[in-house]
Backbone as XML, in Angstrom:
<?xml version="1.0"?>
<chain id="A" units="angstrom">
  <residue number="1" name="UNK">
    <atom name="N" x="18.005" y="91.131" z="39.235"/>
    <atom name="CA" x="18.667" y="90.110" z="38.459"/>
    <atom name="C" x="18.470" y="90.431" z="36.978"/>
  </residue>
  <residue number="2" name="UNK">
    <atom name="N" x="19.492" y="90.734" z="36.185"/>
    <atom name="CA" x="19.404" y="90.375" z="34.952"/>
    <atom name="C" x="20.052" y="89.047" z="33.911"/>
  </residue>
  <residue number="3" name="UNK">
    <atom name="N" x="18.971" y="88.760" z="33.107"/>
    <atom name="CA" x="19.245" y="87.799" z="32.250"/>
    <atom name="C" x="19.153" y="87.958" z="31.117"/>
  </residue>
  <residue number="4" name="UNK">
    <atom name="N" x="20.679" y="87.331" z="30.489"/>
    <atom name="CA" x="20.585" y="87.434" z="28.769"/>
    <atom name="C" x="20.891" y="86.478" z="28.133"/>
  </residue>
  <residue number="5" name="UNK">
    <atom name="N" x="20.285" y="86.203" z="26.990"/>
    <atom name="CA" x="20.227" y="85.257" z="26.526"/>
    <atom name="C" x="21.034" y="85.136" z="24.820"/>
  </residue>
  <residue number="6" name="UNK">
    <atom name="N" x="22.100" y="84.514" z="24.836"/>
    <atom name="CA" x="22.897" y="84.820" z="23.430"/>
    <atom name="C" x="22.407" y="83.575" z="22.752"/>
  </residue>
  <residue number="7" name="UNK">
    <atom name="N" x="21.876" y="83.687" z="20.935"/>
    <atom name="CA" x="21.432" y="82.505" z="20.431"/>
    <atom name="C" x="21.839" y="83.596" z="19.315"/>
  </residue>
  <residue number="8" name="UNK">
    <atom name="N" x="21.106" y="81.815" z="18.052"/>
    <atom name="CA" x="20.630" y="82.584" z="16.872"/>
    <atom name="C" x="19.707" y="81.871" z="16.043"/>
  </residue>
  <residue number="9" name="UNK">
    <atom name="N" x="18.943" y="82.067" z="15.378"/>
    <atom name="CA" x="17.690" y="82.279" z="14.748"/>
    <atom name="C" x="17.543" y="80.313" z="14.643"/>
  </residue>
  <residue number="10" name="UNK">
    <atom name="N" x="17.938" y="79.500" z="13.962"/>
    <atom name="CA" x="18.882" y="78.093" z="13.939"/>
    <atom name="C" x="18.388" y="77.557" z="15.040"/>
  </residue>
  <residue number="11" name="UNK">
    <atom name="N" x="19.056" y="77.887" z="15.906"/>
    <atom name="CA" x="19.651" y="76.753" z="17.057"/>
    <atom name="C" x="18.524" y="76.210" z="17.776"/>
  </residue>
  <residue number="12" name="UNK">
    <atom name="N" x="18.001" y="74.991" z="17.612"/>
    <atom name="CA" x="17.004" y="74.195" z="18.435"/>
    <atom name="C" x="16.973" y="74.582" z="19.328"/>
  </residue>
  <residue number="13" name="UNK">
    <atom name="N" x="18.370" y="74.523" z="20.663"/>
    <atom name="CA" x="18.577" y="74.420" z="21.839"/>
    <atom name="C" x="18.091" y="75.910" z="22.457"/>
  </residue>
  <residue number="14" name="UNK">
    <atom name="N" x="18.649" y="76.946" z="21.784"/>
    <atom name="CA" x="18.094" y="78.121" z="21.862"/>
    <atom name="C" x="16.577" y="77.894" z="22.254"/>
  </residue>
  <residue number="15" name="UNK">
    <atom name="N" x="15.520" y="77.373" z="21.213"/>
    <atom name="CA" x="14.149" y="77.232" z="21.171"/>
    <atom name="C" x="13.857" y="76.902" z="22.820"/>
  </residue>
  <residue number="16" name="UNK">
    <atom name="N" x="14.764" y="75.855" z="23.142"/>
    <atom name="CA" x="14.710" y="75.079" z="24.541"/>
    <atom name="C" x="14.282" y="76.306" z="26.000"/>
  </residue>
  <residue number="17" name="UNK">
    <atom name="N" x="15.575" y="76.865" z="25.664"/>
    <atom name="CA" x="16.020" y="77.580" z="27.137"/>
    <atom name="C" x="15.266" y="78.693" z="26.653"/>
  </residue>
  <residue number="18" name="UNK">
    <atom name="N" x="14.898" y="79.409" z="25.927"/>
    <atom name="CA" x="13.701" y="80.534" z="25.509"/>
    <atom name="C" x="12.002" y="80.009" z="25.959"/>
  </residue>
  <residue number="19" name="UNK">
    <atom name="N" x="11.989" y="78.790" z="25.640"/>
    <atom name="CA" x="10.768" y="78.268" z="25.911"/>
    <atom name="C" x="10.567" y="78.247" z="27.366"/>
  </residue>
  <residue number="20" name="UNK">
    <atom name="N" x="11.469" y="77.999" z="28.256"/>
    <atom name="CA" x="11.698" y="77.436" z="29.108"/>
    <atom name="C" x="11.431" y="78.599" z="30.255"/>
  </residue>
  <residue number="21" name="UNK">
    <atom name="N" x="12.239" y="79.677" z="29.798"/>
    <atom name="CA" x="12.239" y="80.742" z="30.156"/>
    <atom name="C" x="10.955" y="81.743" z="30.267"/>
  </residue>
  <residue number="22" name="UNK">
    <atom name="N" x="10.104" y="81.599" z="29.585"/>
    <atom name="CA" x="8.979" y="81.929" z="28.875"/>
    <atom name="C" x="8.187" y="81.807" z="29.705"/>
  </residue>
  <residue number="23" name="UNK">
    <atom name="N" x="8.185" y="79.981" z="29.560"/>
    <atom name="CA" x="7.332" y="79.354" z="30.844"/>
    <atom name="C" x="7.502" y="79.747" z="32.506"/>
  </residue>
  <residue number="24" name="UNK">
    <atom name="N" x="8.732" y="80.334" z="32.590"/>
    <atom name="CA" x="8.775" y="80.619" z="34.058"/>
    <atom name="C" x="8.836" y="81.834" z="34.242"/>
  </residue>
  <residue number="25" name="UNK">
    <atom name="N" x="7.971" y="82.532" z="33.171"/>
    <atom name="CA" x="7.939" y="84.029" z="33.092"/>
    <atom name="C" x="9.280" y="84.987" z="33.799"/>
  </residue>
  <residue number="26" name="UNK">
    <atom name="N" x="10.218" y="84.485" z="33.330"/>
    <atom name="CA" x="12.316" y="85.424" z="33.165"/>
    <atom name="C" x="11.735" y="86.111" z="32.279"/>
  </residue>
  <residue number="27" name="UNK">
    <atom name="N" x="12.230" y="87.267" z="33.030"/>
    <atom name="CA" x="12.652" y="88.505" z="31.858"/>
    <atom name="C" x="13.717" y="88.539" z="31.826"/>
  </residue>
  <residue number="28" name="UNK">
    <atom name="N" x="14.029" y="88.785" z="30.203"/>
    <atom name="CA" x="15.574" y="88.427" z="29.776"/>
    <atom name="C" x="15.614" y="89.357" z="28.402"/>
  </residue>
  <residue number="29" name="UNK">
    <atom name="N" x="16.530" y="89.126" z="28.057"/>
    <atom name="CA" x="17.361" y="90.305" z="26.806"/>
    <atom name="C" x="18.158" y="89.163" z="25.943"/>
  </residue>
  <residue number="30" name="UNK">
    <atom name="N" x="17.648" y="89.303" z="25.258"/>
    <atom name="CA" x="17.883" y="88.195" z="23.977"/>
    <atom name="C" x="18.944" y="88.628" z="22.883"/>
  </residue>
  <residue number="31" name="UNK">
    <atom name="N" x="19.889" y="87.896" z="22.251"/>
    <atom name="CA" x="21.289" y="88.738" z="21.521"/>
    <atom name="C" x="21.368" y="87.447" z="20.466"/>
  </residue>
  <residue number="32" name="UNK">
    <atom name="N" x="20.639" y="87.577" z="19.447"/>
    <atom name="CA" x="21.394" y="87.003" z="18.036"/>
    <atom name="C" x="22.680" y="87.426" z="17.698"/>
  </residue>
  <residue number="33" name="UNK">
    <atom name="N" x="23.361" y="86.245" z="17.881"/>
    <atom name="CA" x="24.308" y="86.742" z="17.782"/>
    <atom name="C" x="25.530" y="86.761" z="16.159"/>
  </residue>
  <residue number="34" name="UNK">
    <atom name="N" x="24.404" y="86.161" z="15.449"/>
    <atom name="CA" x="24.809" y="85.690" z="13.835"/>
    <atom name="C" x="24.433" y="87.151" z="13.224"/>
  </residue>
  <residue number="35" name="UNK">
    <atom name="N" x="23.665" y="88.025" z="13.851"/>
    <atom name="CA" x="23.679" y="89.447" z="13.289"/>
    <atom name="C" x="24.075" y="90.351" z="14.522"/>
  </residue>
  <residue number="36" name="UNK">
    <atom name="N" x="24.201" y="90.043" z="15.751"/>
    <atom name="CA" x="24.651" y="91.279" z="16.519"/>
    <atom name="C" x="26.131" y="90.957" z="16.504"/>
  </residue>
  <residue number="37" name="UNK">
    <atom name="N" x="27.184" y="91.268" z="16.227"/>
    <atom name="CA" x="28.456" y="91.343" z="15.853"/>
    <atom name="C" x="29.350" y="91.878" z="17.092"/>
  </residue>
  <residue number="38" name="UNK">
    <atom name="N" x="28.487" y="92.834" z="17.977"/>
    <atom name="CA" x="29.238" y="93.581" z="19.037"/>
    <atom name="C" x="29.097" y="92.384" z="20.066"/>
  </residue>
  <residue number="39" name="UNK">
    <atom name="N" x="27.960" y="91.732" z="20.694"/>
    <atom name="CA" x="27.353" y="90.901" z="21.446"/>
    <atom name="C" x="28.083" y="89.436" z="21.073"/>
  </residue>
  <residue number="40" name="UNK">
    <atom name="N" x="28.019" y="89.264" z="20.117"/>
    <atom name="CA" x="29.141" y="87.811" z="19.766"/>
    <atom name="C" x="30.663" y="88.548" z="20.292"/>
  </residue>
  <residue number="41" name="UNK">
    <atom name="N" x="30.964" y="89.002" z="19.802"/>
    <atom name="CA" x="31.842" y="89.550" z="20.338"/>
    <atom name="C" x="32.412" y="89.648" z="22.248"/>
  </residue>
  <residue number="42" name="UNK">
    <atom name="N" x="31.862" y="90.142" z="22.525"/>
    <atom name="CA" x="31.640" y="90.246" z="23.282"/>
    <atom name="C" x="31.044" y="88.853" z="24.579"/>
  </residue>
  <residue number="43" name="UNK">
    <atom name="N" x="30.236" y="88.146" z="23.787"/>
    <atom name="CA" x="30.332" y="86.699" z="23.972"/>
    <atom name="C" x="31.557" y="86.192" z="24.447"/>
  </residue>
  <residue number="44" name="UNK">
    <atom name="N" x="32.329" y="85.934" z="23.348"/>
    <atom name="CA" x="33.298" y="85.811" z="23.002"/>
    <atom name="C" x="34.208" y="85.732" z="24.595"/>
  </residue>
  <residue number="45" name="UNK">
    <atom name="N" x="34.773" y="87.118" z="24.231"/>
    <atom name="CA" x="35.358" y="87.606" z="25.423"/>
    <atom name="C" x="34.722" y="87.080" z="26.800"/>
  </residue>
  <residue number="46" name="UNK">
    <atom name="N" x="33.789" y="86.865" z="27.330"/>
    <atom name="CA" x="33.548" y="86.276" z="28.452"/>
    <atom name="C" x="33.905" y="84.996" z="28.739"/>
  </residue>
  <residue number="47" name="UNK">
    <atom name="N" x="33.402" y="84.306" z="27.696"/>
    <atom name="CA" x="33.043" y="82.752" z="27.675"/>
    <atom name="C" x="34.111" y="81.808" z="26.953"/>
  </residue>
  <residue number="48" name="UNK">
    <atom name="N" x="34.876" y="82.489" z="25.980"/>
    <atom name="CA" x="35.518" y="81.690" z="25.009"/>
    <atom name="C" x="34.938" y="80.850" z="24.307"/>
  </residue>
  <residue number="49" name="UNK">
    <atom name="N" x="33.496" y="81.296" z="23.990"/>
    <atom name="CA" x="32.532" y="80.272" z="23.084"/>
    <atom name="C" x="32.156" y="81.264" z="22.157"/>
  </residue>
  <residue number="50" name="UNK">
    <atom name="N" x="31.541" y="80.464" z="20.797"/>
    <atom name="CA" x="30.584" y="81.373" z="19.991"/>
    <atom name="C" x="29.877" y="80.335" z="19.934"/>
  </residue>
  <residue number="51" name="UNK">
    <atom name="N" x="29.771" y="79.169" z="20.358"/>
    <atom name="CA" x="28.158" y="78.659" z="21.025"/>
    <atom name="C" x="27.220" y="79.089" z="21.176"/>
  </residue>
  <residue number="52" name="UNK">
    <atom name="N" x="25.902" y="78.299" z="21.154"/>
    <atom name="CA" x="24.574" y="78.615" z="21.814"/>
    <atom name="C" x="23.865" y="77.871" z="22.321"/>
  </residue>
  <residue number="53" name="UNK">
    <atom name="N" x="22.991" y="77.668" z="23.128"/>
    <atom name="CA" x="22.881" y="79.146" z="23.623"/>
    <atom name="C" x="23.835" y="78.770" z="24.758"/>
  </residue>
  <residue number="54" name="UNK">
    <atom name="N" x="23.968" y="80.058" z="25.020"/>
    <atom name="CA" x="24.798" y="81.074" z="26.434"/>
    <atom name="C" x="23.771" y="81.841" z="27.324"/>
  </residue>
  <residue number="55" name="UNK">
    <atom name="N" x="23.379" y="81.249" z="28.358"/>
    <atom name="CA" x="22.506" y="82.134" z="29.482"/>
    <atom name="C" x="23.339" y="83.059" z="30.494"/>
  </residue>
  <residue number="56" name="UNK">
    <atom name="N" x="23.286" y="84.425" z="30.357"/>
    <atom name="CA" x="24.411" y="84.954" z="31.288"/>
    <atom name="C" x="23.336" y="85.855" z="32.294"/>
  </residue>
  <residue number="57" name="UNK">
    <atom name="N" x="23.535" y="85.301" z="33.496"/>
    <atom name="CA" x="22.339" y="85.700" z="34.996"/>
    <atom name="C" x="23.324" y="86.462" z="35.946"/>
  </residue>
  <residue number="58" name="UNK">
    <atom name="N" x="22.985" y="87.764" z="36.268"/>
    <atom name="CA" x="23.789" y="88.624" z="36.563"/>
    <atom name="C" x="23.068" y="89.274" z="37.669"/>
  </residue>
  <residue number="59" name="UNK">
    <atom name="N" x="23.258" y="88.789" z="39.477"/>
    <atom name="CA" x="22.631" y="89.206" z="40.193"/>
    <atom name="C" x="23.605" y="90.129" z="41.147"/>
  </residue>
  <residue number="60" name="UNK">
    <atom name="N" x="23.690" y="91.178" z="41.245"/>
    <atom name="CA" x="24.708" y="92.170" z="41.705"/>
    <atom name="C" x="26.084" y="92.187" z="41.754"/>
  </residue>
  <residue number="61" name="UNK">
    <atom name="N" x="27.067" y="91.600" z="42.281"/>
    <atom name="CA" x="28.244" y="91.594" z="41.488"/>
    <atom name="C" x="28.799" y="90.353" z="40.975"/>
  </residue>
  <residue number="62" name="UNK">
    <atom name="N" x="27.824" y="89.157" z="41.002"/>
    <atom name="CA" x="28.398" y="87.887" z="40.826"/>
    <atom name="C" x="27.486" y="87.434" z="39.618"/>
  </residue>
  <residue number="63" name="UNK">
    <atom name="N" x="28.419" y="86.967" z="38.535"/>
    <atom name="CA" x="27.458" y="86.217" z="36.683"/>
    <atom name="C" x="27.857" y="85.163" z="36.880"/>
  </residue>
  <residue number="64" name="UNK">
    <atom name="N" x="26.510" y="84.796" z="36.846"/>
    <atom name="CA" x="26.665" y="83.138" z="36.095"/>
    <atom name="C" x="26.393" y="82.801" z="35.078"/>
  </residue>
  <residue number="65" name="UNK">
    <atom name="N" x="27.234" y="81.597" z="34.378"/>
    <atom name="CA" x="27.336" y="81.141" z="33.122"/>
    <atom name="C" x="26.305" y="80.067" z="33.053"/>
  </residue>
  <residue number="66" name="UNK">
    <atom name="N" x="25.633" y="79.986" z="32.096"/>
    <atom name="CA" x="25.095" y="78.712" z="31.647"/>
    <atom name="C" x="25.092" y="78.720" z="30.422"/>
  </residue>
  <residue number="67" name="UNK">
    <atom name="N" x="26.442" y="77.254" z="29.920"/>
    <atom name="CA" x="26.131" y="76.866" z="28.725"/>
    <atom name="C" x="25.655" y="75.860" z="28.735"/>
  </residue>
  <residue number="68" name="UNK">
    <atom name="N" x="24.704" y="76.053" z="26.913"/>
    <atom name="CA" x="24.085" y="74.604" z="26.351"/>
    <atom name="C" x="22.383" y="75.283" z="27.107"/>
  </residue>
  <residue number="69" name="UNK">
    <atom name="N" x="21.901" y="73.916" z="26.409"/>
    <atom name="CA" x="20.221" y="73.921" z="26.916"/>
    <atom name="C" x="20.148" y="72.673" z="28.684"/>
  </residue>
  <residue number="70" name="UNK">
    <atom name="N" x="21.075" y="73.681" z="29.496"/>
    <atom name="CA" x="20.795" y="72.802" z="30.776"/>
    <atom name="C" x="19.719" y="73.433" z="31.543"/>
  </residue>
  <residue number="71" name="UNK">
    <atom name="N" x="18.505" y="72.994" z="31.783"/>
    <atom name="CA" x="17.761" y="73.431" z="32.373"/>
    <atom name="C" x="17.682" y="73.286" z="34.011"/>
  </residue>
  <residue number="72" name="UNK">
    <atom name="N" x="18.205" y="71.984" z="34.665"/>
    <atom name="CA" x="18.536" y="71.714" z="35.495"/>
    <atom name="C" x="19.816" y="72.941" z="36.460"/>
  </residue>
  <residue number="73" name="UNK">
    <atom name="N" x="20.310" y="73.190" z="35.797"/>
    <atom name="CA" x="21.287" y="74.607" z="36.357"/>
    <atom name="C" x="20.645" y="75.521" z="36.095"/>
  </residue>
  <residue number="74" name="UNK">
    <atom name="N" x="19.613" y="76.134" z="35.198"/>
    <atom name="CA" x="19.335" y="77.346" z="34.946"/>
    <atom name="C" x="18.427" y="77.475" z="36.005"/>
  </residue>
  <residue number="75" name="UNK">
    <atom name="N" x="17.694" y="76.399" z="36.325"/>
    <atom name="CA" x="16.448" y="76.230" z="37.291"/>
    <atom name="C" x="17.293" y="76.626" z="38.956"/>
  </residue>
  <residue number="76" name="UNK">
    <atom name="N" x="18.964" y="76.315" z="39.112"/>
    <atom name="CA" x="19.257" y="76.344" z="40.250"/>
    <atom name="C" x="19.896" y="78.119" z="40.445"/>
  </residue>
  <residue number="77" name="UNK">
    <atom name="N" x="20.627" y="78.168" z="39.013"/>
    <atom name="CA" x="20.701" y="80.141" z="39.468"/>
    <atom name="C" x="19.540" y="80.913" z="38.766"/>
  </residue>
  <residue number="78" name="UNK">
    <atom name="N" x="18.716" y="80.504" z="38.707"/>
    <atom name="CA" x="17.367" y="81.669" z="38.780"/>
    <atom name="C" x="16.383" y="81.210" z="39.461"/>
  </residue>
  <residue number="79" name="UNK">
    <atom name="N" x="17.172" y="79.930" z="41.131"/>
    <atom name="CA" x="16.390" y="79.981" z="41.864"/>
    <atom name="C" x="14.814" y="79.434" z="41.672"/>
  </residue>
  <residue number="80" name="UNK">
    <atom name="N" x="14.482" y="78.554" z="40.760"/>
    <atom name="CA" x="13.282" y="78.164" z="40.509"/>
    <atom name="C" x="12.621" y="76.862" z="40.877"/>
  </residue>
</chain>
């Protein structure tokens, strides 16, 4: 399973789902996206957001989206 996590430096909610994440020891790949330009981008293109945060959980050929700081869904696709 991989997990990434699109934020930027700002965003409370970010703080949330990083913390959160932390706590349930996810390894994840983290993308500011107010300086990564390719990754907003790219954001972008998936989601139709430049929102944050964006949790994108990618377990063999099927991604799931989680927007916003919902912990309640993040807890149900990473299975926790």
């Amino acid at each position: 399973m991989k997990v990434e996590l699109f934020t930027t430096p700002t965003c409370k909610y970010c703080h949330i789902v990083k913390d959160f994440l932390n706590k349930n020891k996810v390894k994840y790949v983290m993308y500011n996206i107010a300086e990564d330009r390719v990754n907003a981008q790219r954001l972008f293109e998936m989601t139709g957001y430049m929102s944050v945060p964006i949790t994108l959980v990618s377990n063999g050929n099927a991604n799931e989206i989680v927007i916003g700081s919902n912990i309640d869904r993040l807890r149900e696709v990473l299975n926790l």
